[in-house]
PyMOL Python script that loads the backbone (N, CA, C, O; Angstrom):
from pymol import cmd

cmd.read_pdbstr("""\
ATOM      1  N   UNK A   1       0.845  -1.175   0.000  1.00  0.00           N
ATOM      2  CA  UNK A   1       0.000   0.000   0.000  1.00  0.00           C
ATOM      3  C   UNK A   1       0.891   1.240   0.000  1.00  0.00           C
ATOM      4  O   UNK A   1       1.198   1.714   1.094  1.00  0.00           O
ATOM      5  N   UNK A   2       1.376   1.861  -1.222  1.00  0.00           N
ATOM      6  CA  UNK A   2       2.132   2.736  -1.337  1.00  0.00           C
ATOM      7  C   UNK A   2       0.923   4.114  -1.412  1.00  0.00           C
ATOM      8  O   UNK A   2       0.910   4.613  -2.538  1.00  0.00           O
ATOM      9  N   UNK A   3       0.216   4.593  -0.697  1.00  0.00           N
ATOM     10  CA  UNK A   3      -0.360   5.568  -0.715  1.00  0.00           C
ATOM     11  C   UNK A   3       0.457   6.948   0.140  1.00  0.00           C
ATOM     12  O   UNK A   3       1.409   6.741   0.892  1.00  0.00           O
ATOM     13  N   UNK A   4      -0.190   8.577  -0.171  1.00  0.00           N
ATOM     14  CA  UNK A   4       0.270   9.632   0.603  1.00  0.00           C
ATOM     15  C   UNK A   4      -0.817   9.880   1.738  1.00  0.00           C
ATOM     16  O   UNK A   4      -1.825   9.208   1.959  1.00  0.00           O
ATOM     17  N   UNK A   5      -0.470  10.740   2.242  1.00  0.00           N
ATOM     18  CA  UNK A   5      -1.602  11.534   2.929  1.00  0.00           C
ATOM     19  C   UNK A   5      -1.733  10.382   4.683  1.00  0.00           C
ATOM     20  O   UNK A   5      -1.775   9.154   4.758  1.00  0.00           O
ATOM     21  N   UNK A   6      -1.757  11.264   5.652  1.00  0.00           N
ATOM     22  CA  UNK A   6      -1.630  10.545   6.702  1.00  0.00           C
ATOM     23  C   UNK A   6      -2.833   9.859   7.251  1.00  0.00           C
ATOM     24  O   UNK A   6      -2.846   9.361   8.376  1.00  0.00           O
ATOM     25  N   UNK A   7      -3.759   9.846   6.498  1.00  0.00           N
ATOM     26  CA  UNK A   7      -5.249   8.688   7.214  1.00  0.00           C
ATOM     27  C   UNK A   7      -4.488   7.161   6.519  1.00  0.00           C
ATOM     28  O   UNK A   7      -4.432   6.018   6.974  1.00  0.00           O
ATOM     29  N   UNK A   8      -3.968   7.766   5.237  1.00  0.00           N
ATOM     30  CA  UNK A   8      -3.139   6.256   5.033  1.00  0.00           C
ATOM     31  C   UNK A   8      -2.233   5.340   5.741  1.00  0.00           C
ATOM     32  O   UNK A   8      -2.397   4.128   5.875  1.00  0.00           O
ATOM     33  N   UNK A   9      -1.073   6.190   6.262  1.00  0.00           N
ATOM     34  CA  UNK A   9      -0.310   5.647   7.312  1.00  0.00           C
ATOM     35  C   UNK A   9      -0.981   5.330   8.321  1.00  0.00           C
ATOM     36  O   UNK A   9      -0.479   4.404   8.958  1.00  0.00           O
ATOM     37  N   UNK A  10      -2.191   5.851   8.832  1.00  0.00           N
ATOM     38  CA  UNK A  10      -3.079   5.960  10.214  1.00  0.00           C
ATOM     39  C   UNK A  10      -3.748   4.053   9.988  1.00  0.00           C
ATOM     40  O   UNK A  10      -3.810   3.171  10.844  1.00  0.00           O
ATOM     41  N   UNK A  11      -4.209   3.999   8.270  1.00  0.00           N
ATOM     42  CA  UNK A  11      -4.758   2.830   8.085  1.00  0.00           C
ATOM     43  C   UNK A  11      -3.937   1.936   7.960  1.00  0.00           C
ATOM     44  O   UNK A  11      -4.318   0.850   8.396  1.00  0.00           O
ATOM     45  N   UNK A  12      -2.541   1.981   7.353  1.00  0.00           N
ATOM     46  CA  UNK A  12      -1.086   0.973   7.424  1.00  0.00           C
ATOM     47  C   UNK A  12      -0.881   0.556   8.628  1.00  0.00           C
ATOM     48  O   UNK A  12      -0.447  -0.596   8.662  1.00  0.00           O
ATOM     49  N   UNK A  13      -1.116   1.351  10.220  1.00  0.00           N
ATOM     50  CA  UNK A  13      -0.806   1.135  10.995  1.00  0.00           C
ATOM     51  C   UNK A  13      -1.873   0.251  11.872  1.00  0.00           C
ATOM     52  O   UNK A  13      -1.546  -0.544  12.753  1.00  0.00           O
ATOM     53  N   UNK A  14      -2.944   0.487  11.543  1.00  0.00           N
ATOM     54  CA  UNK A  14      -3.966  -0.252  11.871  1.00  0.00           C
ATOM     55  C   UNK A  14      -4.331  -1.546  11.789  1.00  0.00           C
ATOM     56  O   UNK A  14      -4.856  -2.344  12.565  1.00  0.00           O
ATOM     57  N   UNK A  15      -3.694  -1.601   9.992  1.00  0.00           N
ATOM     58  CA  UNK A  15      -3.454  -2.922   9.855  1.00  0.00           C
ATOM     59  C   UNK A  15      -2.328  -3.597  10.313  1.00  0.00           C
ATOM     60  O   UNK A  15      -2.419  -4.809  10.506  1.00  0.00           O
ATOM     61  N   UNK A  16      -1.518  -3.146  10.472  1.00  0.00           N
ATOM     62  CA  UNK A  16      -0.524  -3.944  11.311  1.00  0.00           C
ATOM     63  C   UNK A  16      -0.762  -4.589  12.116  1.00  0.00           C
ATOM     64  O   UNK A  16      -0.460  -5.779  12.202  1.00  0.00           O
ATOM     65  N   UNK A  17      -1.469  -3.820  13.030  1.00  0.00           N
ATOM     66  CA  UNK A  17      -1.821  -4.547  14.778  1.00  0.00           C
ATOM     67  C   UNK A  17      -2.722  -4.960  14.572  1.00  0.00           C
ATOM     68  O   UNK A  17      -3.139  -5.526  15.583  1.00  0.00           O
ATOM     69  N   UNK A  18      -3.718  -5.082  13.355  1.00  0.00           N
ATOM     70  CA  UNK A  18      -4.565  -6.406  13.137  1.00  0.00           C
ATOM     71  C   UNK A  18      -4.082  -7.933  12.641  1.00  0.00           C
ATOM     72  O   UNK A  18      -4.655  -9.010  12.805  1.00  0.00           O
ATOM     73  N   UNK A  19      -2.837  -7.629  11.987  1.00  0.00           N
ATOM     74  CA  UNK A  19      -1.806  -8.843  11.643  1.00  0.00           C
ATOM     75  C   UNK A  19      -1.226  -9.491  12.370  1.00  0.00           C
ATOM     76  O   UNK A  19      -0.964 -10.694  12.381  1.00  0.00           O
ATOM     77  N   UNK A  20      -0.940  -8.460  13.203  1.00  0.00           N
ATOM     78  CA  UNK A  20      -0.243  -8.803  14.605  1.00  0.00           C
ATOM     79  C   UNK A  20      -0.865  -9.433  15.758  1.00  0.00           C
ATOM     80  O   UNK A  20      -0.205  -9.934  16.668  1.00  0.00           O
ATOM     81  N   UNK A  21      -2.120  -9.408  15.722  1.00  0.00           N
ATOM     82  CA  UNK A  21      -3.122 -10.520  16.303  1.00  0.00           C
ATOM     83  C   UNK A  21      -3.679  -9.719  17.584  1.00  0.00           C
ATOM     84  O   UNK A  21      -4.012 -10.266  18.635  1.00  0.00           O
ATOM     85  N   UNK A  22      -3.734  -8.121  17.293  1.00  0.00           N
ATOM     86  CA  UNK A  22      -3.673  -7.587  18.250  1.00  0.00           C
ATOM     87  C   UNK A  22      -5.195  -7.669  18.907  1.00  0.00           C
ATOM     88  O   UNK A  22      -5.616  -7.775  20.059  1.00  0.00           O
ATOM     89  N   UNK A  23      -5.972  -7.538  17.246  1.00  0.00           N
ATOM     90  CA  UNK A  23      -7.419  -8.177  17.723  1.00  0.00           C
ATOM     91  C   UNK A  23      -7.887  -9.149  17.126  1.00  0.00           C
ATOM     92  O   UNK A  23      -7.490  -9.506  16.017  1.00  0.00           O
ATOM     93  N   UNK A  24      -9.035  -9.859  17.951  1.00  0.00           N
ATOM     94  CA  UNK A  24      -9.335 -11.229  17.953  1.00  0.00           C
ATOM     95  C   UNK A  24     -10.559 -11.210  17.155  1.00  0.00           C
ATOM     96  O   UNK A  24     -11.397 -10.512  17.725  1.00  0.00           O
ATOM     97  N   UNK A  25     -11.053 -11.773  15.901  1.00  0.00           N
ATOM     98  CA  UNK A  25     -12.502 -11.403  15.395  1.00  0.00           C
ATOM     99  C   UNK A  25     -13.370 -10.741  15.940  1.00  0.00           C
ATOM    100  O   UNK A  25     -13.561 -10.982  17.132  1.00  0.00           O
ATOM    101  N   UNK A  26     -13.829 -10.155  15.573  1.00  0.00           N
ATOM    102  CA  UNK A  26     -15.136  -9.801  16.740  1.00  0.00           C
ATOM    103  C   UNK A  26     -14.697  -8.684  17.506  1.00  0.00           C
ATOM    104  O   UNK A  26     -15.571  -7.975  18.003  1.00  0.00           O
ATOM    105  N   UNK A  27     -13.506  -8.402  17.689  1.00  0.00           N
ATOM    106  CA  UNK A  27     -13.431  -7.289  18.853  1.00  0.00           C
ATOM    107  C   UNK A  27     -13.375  -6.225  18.164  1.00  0.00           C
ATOM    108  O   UNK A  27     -12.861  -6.086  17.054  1.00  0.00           O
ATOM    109  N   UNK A  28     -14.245  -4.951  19.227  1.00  0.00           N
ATOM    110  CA  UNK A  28     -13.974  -3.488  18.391  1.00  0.00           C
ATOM    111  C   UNK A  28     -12.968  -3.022  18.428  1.00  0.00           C
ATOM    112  O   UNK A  28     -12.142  -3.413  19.253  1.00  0.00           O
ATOM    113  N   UNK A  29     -12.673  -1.948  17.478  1.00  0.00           N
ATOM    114  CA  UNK A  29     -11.249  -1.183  17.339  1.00  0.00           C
ATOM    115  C   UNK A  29     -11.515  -0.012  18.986  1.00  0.00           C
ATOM    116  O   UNK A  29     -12.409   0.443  19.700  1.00  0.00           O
ATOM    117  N   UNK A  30     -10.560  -0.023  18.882  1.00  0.00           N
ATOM    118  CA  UNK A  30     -10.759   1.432  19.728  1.00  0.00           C
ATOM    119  C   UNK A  30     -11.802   2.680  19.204  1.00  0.00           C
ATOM    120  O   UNK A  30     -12.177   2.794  18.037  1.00  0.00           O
ATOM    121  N   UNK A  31     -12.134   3.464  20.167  1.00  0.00           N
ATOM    122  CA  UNK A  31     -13.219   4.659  19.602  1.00  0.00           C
ATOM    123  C   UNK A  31     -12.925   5.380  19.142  1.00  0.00           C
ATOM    124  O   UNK A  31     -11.851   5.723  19.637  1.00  0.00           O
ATOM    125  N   UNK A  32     -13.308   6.254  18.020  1.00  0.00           N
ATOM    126  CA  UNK A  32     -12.601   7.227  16.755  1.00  0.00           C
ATOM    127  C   UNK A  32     -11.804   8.513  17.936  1.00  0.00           C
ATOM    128  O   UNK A  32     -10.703   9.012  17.702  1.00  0.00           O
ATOM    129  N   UNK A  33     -12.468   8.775  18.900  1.00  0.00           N
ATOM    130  CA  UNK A  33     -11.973   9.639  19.426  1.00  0.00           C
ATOM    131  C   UNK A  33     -10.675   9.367  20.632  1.00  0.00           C
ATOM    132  O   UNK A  33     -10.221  10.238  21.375  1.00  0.00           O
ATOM    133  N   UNK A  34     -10.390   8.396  20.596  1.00  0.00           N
ATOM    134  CA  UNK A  34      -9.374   7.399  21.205  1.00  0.00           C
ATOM    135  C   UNK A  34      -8.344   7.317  20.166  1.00  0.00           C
ATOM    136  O   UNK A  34      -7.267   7.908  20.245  1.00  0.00           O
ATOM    137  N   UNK A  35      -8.678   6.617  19.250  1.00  0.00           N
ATOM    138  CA  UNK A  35      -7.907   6.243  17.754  1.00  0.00           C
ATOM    139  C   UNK A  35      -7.572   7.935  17.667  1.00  0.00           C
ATOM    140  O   UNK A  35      -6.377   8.113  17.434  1.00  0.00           O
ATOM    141  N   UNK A  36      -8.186   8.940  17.772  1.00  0.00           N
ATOM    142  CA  UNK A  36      -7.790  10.056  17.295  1.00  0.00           C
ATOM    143  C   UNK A  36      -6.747  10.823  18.103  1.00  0.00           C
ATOM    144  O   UNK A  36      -5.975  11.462  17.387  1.00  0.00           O
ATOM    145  N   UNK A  37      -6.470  10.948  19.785  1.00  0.00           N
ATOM    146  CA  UNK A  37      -5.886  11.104  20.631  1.00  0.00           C
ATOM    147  C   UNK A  37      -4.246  10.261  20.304  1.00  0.00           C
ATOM    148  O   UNK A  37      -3.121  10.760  20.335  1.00  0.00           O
ATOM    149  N   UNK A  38      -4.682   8.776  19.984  1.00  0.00           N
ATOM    150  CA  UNK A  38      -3.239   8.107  20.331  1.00  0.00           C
ATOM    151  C   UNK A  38      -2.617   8.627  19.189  1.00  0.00           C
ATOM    152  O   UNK A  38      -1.458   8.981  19.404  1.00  0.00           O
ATOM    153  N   UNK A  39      -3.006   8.781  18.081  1.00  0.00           N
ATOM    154  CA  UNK A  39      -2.184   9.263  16.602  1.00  0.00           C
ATOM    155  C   UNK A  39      -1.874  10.293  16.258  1.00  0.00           C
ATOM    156  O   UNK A  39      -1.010  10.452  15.394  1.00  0.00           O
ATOM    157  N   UNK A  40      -2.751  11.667  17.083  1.00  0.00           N
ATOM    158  CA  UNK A  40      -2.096  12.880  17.907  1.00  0.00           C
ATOM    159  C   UNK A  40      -2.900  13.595  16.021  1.00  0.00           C
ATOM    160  O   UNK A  40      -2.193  14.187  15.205  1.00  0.00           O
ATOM    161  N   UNK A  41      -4.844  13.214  15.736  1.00  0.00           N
ATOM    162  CA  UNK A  41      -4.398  13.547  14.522  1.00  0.00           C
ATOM    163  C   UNK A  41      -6.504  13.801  14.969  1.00  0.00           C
ATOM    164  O   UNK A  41      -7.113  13.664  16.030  1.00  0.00           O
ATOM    165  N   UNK A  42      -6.921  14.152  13.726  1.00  0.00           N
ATOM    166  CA  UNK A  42      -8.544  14.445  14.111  1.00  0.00           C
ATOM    167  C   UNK A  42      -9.326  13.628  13.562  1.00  0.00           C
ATOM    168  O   UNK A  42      -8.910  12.982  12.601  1.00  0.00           O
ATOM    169  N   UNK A  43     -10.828  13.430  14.094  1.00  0.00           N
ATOM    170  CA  UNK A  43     -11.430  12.046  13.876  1.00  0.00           C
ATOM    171  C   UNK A  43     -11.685  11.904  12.204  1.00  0.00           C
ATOM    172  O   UNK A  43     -12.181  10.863  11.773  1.00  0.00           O
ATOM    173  N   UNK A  44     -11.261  13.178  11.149  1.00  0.00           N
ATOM    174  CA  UNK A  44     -12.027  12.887   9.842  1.00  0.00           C
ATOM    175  C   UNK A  44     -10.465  12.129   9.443  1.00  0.00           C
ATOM    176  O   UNK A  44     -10.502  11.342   8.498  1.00  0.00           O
ATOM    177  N   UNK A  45      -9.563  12.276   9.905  1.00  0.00           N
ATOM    178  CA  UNK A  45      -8.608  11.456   9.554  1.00  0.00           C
ATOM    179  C   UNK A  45      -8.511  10.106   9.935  1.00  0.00           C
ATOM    180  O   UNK A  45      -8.096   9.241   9.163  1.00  0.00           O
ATOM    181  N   UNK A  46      -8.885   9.876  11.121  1.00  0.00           N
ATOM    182  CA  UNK A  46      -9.675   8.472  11.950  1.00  0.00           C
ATOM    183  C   UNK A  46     -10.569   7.577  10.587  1.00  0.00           C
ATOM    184  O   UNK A  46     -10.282   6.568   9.942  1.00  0.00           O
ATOM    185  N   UNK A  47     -11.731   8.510  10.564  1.00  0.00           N
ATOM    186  CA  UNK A  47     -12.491   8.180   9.620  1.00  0.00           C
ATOM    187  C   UNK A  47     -11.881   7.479   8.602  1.00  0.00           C
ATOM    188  O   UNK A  47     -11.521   6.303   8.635  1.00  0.00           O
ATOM    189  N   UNK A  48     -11.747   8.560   7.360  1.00  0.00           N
ATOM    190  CA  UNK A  48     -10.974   7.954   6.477  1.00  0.00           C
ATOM    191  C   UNK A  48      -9.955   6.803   6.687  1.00  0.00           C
ATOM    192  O   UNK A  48      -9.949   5.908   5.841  1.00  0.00           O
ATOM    193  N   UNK A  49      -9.169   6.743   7.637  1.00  0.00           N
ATOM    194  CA  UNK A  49      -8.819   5.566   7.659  1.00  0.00           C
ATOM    195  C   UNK A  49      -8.749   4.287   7.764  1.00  0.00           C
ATOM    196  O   UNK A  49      -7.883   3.451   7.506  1.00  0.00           O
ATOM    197  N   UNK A  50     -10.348   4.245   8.406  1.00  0.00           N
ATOM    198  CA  UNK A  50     -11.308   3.319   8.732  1.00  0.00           C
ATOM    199  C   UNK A  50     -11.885   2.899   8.164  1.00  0.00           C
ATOM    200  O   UNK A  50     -12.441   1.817   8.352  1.00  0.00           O
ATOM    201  N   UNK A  51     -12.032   4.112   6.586  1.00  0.00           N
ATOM    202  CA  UNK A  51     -12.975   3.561   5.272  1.00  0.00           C
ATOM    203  C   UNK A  51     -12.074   2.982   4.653  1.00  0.00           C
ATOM    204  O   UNK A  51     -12.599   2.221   3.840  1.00  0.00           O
ATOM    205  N   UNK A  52     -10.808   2.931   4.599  1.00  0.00           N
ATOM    206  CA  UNK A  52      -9.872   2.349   4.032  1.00  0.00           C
ATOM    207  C   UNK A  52     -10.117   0.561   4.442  1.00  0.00           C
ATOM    208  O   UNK A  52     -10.334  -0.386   3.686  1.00  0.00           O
ATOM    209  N   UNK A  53     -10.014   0.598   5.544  1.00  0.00           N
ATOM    210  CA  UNK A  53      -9.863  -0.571   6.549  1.00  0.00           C
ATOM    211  C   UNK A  53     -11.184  -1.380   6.080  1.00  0.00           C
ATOM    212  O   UNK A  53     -11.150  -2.530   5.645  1.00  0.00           O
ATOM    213  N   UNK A  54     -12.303  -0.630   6.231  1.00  0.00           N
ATOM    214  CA  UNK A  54     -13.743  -1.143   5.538  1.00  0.00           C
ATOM    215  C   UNK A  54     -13.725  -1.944   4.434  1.00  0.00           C
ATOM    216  O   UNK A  54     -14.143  -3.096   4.315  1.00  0.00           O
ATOM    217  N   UNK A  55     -12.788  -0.660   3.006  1.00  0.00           N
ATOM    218  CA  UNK A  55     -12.912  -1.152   1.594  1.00  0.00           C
ATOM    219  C   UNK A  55     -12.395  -2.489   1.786  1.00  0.00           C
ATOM    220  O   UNK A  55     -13.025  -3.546   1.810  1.00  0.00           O
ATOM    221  N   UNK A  56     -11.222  -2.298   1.910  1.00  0.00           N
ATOM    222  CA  UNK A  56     -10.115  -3.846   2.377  1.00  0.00           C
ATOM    223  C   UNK A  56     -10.255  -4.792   2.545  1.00  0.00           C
ATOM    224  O   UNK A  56      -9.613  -5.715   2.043  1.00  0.00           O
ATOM    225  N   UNK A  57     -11.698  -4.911   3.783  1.00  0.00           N
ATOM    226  CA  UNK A  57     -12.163  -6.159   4.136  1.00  0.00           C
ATOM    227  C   UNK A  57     -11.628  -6.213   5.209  1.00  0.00           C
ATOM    228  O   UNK A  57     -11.904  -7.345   5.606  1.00  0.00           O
ATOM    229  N   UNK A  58     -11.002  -5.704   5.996  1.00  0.00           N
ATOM    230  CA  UNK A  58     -10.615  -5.963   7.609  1.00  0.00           C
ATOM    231  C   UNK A  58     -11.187  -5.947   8.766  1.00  0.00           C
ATOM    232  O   UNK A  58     -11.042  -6.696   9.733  1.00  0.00           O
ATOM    233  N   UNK A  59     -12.451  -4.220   8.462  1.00  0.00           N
ATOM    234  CA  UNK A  59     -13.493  -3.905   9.670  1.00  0.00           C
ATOM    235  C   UNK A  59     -14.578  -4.004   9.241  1.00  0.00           C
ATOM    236  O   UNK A  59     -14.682  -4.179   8.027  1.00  0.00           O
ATOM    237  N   UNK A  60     -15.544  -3.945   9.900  1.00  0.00           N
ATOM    238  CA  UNK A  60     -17.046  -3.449   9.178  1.00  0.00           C
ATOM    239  C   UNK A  60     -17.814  -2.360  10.447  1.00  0.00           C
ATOM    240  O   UNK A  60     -17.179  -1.701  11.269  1.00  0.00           O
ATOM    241  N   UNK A  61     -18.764  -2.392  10.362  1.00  0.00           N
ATOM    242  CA  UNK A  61     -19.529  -1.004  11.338  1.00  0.00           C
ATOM    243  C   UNK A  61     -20.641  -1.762  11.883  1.00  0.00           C
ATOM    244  O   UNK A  61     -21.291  -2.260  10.964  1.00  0.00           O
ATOM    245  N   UNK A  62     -21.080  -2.024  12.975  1.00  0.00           N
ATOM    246  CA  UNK A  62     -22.225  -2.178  13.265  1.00  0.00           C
ATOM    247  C   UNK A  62     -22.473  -1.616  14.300  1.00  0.00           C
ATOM    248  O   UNK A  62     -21.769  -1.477  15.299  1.00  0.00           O
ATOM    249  N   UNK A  63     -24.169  -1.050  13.942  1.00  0.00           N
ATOM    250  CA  UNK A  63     -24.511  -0.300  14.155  1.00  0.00           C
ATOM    251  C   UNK A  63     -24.883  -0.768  16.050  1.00  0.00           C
ATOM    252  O   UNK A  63     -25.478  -1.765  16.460  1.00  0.00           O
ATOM    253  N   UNK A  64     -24.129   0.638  17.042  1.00  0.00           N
ATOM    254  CA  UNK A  64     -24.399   0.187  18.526  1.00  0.00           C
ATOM    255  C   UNK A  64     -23.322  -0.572  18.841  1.00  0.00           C
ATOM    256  O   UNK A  64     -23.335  -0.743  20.060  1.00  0.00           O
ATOM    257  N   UNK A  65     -22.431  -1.091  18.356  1.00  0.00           N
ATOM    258  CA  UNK A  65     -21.272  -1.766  18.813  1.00  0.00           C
ATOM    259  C   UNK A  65     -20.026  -1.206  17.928  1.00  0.00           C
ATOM    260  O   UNK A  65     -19.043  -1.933  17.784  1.00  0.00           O
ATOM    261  N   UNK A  66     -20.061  -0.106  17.424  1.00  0.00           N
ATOM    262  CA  UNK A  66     -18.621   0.312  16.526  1.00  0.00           C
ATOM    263  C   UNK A  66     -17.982  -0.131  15.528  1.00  0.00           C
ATOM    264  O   UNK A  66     -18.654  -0.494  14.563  1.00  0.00           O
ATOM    265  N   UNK A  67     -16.801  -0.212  15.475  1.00  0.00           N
ATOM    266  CA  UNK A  67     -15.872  -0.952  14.345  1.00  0.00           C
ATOM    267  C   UNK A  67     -15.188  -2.222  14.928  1.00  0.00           C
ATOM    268  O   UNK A  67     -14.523  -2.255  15.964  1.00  0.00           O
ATOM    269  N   UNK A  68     -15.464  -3.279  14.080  1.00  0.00           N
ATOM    270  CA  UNK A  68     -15.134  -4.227  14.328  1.00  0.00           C
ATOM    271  C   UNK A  68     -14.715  -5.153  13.779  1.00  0.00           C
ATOM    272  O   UNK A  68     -15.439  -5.535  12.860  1.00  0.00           O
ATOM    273  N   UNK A  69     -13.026  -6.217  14.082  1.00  0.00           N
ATOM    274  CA  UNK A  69     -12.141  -6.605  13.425  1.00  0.00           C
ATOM    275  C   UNK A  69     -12.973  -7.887  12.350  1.00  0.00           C
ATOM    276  O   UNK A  69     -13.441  -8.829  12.988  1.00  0.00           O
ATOM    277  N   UNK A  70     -13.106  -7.924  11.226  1.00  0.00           N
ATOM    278  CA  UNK A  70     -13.775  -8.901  10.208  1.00  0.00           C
ATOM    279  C   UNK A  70     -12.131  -9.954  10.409  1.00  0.00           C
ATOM    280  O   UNK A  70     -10.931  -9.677  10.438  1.00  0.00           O
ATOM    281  N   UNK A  71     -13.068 -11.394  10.526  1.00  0.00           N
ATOM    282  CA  UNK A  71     -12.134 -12.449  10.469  1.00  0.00           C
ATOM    283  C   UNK A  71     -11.633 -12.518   9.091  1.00  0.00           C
ATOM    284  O   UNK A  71     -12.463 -12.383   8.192  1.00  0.00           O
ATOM    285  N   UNK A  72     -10.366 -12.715   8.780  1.00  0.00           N
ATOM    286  CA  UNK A  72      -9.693 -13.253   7.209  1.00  0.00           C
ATOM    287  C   UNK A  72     -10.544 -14.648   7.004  1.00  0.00           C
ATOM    288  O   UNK A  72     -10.832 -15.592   7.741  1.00  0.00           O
ATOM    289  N   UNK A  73     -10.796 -14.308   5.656  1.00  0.00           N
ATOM    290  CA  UNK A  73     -11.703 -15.088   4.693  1.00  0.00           C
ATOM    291  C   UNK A  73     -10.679 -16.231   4.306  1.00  0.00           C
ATOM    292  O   UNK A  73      -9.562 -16.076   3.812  1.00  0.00           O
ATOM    293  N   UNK A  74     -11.274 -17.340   4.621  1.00  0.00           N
ATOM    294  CA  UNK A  74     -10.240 -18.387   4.493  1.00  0.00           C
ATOM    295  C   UNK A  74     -10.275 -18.580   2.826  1.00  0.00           C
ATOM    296  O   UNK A  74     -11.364 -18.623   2.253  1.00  0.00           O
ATOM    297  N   UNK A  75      -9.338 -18.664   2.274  1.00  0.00           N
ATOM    298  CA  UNK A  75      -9.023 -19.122   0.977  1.00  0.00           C
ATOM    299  C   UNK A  75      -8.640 -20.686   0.902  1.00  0.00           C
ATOM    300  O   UNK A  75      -8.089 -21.533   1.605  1.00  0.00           O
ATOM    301  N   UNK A  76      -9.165 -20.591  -0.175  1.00  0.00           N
ATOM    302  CA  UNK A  76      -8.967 -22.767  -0.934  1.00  0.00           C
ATOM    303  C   UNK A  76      -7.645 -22.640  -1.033  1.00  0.00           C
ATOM    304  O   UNK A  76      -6.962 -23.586  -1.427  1.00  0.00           O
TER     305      UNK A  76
END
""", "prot")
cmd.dss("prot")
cmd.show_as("cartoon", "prot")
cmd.util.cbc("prot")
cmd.orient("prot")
């Protein structure tokens, strides 16, 4: 993911510590305004990086429980 602009790095980094097993299916990410504090950056950058994470296939949204880690799709 050679992209610019820092919601990208915000989403590179995100995915990392989802690789990294940091979360377990099912668990939510931290809260945009949490996610926005630790990265020292504002929630539309949060955002966007989250839609990144969405397109990808990593998180999804549900609604009353936040963002939350989508299990890898097992391949044949």
């Amino acid at each position: 993911m050679s992209r610019s602009g820092y919601y990208h790095r915000v989403a590179e980094d995100l995915i990392s510590r989802i690789e990294d097993g940091e979360f377990t299916p099912g668990d939510p990410l931290p809260k945009q305004i949490e996610l926005a504090a630790s990265y020292q950056t504002s929630r539309l950058t949060i955002q966007k990086a989250i839609q990144i994470l969405i397109t990808e296939g990593y998180v999804y949204v549900k609604k009353g429980n936040g963002t939350l880690y989508r299990p890898p799709k097992v391949r044949p």
